[in-house]
N, C-alpha and C positions, 0 to 999 in steps of 0.2 A: 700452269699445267701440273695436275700430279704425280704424285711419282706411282710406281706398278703398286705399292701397298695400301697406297688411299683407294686406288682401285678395287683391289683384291676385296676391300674390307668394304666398300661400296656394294660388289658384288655377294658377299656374303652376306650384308643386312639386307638388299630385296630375298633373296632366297628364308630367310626369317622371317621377313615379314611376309610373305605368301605362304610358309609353312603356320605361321602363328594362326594365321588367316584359315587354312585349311584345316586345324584342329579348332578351328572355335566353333561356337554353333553360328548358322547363317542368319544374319539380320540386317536391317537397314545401317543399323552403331557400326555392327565390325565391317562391313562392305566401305562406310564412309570411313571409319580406323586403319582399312589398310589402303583405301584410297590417299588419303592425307600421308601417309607415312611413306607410300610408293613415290609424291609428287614431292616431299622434302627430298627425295634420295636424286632425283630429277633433277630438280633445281640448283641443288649442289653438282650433278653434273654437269651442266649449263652454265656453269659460271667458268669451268675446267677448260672451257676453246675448245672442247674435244673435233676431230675428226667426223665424218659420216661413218669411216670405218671401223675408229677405235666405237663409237656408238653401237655400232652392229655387234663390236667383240664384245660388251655386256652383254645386251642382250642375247647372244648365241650363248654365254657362258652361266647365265640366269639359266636359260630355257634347258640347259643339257643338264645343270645339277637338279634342277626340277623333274626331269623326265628319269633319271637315275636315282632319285629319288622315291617318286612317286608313278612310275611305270608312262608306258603312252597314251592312255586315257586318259587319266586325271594330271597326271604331269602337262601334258598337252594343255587340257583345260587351264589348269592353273597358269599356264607360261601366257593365255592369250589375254586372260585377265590382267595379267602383269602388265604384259605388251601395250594391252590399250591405257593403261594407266600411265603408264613410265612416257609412253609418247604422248598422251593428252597433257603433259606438264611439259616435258621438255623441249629447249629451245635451243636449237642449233645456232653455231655463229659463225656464220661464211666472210672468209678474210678480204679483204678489198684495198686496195689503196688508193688513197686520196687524191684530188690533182694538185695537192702540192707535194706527194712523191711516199709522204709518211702512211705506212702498214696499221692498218687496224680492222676492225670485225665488224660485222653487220648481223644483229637479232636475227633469226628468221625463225617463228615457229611452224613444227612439222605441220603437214596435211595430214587428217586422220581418212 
């Protein structure tokens, strides 16, 4: 589990990498550059056991500096682009336990 700063700082490079994204010119390279670079940021939070809810608080906290950022149109824009990327990589892991008694986690990725 990380601690709030891996987070914080989690949080802070999708919002870079969406703004890098939304200053570059549009092409197939940087669409698939800020693709790869959303779905590292993913996967490293997939590894964290995070929650459904701490999952939501990135995302709510991506999508609010985006929009204060970049207004409600294009902040908007920009956060769904995120959204569908950050969720097409990331894999939730729902806790379960064994029958022989021992706690552990089950893969599940999301439904887009």
């Amino acid at each position: 589990m990380p601690n709030d700063r891996a987070i914080q700082e989690s949080i802070a490079r999708c919002v870079s990498i969406m703004m890098c994204y939304h200053n570059d010119e549009r092409s197939a390279e940087t669409t698939g550059r800020m693709l790869e670079d959303v779905h590292m940021v993913a996967q490293l939070a997939s590894t964290w056991n995070l929650t459904y809810m701490e999952v939501d608080e990135i995302l709510h906290q991506v999508r609010t500096e985006l929009i204060v950022r970049y207004g409600h149109e294009a902040g908007a824009r920009m956060n769904r682009q995120f959204a569908d990327a950050f969720d097409g990589a990331l894999t939730l892991r729902l806790p379960v336990v064994k029958p022989d008694g021992r706690h552990s986690t089950f893969p599940v990725a999301q439904a887009s």
